[in-house]
N, C-alpha and C positions, 0 to 999 in steps of 0.2 A: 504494500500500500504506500503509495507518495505521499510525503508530509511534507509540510514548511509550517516554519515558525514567523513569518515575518506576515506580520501584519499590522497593516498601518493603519491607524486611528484616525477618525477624518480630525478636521482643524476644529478649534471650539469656537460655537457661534451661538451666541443670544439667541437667533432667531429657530434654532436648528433643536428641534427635540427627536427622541429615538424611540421607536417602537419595539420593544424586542420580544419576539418570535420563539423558541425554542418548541422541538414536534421530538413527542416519542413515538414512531413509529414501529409500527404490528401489522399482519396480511390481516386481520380483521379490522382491526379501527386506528384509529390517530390521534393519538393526545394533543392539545394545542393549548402553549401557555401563550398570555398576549400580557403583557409588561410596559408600562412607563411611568416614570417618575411620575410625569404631570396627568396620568390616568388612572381613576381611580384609588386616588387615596395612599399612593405607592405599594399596592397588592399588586397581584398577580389572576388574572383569572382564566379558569380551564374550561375548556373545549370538549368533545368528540365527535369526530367526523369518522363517515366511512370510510375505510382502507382505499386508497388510493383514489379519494374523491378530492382531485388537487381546486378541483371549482367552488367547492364547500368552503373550503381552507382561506381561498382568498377570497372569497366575501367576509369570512370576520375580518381577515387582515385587514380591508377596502372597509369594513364598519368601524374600527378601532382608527384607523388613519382619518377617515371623516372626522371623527370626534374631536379629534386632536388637530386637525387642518382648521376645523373652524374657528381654533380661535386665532386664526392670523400667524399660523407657525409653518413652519417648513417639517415633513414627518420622514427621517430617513429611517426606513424599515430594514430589520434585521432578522435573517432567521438562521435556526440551524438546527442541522441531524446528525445522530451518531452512523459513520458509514456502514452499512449492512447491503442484505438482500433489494434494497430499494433502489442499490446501485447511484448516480448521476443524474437521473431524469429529471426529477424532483427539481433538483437545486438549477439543473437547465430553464427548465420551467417557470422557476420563483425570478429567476435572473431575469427573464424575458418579460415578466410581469413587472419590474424596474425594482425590483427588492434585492437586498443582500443577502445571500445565504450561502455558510459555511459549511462543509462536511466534517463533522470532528471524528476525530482516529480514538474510539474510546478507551482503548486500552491507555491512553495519557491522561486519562480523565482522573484527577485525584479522590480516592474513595476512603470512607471510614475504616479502618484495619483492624477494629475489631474482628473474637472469630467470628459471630453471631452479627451480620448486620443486616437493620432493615433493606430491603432492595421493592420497593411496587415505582408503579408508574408516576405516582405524585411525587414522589422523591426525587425519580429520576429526571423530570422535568424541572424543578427545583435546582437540580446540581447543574443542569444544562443550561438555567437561568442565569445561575452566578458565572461559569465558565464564559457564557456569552456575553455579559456586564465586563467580564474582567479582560476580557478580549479587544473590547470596544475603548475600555480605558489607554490601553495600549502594553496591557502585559503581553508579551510577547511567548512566555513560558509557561501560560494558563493551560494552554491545550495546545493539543498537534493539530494543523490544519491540512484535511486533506486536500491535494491540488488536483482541482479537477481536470480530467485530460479531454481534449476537442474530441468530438465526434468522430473523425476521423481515426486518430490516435486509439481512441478505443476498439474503434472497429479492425484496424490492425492486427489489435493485439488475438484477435479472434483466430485468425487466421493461424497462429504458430500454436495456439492453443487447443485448438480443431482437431491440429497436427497429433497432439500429444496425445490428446485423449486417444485418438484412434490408437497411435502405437500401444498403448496399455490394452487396449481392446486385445489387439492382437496379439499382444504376450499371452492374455488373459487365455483367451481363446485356444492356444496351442498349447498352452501349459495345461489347460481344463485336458487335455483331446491327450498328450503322452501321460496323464494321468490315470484318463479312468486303461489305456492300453497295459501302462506298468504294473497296473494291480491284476492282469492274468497274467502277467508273466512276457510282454512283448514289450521290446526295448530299443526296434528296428524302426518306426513308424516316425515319417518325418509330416505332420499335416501339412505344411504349405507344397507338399508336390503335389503337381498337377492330376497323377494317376495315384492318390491316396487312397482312393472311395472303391476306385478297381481293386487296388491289392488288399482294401478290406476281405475279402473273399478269400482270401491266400493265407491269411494269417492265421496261426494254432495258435493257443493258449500252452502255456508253461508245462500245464499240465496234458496236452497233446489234442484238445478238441476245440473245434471251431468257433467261431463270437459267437454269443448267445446274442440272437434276434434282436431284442428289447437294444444290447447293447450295440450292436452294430447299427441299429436305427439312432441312436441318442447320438451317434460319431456322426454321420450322416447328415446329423441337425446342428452339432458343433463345427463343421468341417462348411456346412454353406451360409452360419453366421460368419466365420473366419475368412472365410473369400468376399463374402459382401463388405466386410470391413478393410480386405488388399484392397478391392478396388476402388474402397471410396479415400483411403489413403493416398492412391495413384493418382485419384483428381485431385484430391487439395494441393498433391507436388506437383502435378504440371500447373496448375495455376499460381502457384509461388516462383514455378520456373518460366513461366510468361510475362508475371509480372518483373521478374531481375531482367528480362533482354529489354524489355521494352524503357527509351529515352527514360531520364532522370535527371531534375535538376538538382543543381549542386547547394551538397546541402541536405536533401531528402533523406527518406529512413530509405529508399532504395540506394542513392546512392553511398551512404555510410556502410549498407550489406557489403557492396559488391568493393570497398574499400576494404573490410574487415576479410572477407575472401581469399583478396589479396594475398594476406600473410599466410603461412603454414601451418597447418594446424586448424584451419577454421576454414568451414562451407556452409551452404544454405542451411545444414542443419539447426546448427548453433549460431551462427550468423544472425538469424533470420531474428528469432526471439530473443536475443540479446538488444538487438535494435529495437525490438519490438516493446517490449519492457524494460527497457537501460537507457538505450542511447536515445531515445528518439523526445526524451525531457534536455531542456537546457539545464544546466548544473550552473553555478558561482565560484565553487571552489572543490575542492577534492575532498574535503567533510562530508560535502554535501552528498558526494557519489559513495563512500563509507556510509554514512547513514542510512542513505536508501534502499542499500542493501543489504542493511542489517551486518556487516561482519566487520564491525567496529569491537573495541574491547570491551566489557560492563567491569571496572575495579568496582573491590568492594574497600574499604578502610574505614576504621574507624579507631580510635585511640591508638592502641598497640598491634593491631589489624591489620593487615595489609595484604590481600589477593585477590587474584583477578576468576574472575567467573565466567569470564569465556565470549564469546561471541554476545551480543542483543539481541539477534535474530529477530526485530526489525523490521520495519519497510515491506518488501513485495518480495518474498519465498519462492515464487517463480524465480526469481532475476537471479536469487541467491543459489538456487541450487544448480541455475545453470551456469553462476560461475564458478563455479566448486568444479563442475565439470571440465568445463573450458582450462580451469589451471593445472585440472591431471593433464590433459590434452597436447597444452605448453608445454611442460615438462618431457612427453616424448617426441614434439613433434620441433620444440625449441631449446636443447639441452645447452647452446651453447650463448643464449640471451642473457643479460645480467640478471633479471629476475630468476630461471635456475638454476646458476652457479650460486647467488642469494639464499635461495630454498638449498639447494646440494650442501652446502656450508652450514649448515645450520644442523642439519639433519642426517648427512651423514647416508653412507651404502644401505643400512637399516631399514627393516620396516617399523610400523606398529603406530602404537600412540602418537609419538611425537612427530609422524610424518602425517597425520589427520589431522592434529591440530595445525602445523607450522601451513598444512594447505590451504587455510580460512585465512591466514595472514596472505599468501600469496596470491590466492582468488580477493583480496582486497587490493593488493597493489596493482594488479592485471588489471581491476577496472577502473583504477585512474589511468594507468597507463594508456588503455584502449580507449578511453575517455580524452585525452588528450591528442593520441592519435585522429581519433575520427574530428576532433572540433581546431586542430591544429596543425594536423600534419605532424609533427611529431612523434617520428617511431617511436617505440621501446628500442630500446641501446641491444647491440647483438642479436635484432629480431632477422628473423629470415623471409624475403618473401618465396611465392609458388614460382619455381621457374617454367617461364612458357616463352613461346616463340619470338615476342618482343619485348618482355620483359623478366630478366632475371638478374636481380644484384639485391644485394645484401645492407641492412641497416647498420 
């Protein structure tokens, strides 16, 4: 999940008062607090509207903002959701409606740590009330602001994640299919070939007698889920591979792909959703690309204390795991970049632990590095690119 912390307070103006908005949203109903100083007595008062009835929603907003317009004030409306199931729309929506609304990342939400704490909805709109006051004032570290990504940008990210889910299909699928075979005793049986369902027929059991029926029909039904799932994998890759030939301007998440390509060790696979979910945000600083991917350090200290707990895991889990990926990948496919000598130095011929850990350190410096690459040109020092016909030389 994308956060930022910056957020700016408008200027303060006499004439300017705030309506503030906070929604706990549910697939059945929608809490709606509606807040302002100069409304009602300095309370709060609550709502419910139907699940995803956003027309309901802003007629209170549109009834609260009249009340307050009339007396010759200026009403800048604020609202905001904890990011979930409800996704983007919403807060597209309210935006277009000329309102301000935040997605907060709840898990930065500060909660009572008692063991036992109350948790209903009055509550929690409550805590979402003060978060979005203390926001407005200009605390910066009240809450995490999710950044919401363009339409576009979102619909991208569909696309590598399409991808993935099917691969899992397909593991799913062929692991179900040599499973239920292993348990008579057949260890030969490959399901993605094409004459599988033929040599069903052929196969003995462990014990010397042919599929039972039942079970040779249930392979039959796994074997032509597992092909409807090859072929719908086939289409999503020729359409990722129509969309990399096709013009790109400079700049674009196409053309950062087929940059990242480039180097060794990276193709459309990884490529694709690395841009998809990484690169295709603009960053400020190399914090910024650490945080978002969660494999920044969490120290703990306290008096005489002092250790560290490992990664934050953070941000977008997607992004994270596929650089965890991406940095085995470096490692074989870039042994002599300074980031692996980096990692080789530290860690030594050895497996185990300390090559799992020292990897979250290295899949962090790999996406500032690559991060720097794509928005500056700037290799990674000792990187390699693909040698091809008219391009081959080395960083």
């Amino acid at each position: 999940m994308s956060t930022s912390l910056l957020i700016e307070a408008p200027a303060a103006d006499a004439n300017l008062v705030r309506l503030y908005v906070p929604l706990e949203l549910s697939k059945s109903k929608w809490l709606v607090g509606i807040h302002s100083p100069d409304l009602g007595g300095g309370k709060h008062s609550r709502h419910v509207v139907a699940g995803g009835d956003w027309v309901a929603l802003a007629g209170l907003i549109e009834a609260a903002k009249q009340r307050l317009a009339g007396r010759g004030r200026q009403v800048r409306v604020v609202c905001c959701y904890e990011a979930g199931y409800e996704g983007f729309w919403l807060a597209r929506r309210l935006e277009q409606l000329g309102y301000v609304c935040l997605v907060l990342d709840a898990a930065s939400i500060e909660v009572n740590r008692r063991r036992r704490r109350a948790k209903t909805d009055r509550l929690d709109i409550e805590r979402l009330l003060r978060v979005l006051m203390a926001l407005e004032r200009g605390e910066k570290k009240a809450c995490s602001v999710v950044r919401v990504p363009s339409v576009e940008a979102e619909d991208a990210k569909d696309h590598s994640r399409e991808r993935q889910t099917l691969v899992n299909e397909r593991t799913r699928h062929s692991n179900r299919i040599k499973g239920l075979l292993l348990k008579c005793g057949i260890r030969e049986g490959e399901p993605r070939r094409k004459d599988f369902l033929a040599r069903l027929d052929e196969m003995v059991t462990g014990d010397g007698r042919p599929l039972p029926a039942r079970l040779k029909a249930r392979l039959g039904r796994e074997h032509a889920m597992l092909m409807l799932v090859i072929a719908q994998l086939a289409e999503v890759e020729a359409e990722r591979d129509s969309a990399l030939a096709a013009p790109a301007a400079h700049g674009s998440s196409t053309a950062k792909v087929r940059n990242l390509i480039r180097l060794r060790g990276f193709g459309p696979g990884n490529s694709v959703p690395l841009v998809d979910e990484v690169f295709y945000r603009d960053f400020s600083n190399r914090r910024q690309v650490g945080g978002y991917t969660g494999l920044t350090p969490t120290p703990f200290q306290s008096g005489t204390i002092d250790r560290d707990q490992g990664i934050d895991k953070t941000g977008n889990p997607r992004a994270r795991t596929m650089l965890i990926e991406t940095a085995w990948l470096w490692l074989r496919h870039q042994p002599d970049s300074e980031l692996s000598r980096w990692f080789f130095e530290r860690t030594g011929p050895g497996r185990g632990r300390v090559r799992r850990i020292a990897i979250a350190a290295l899949a962090r410096k790999l996406a500032v590095a690559l991060w720097r690459y794509l928005e500056t040109g700037l290799v990674p020092r000792g990187a390699v690119f693909k040698k091809t016909a008219g391009d081959a030389h080395a960083a």
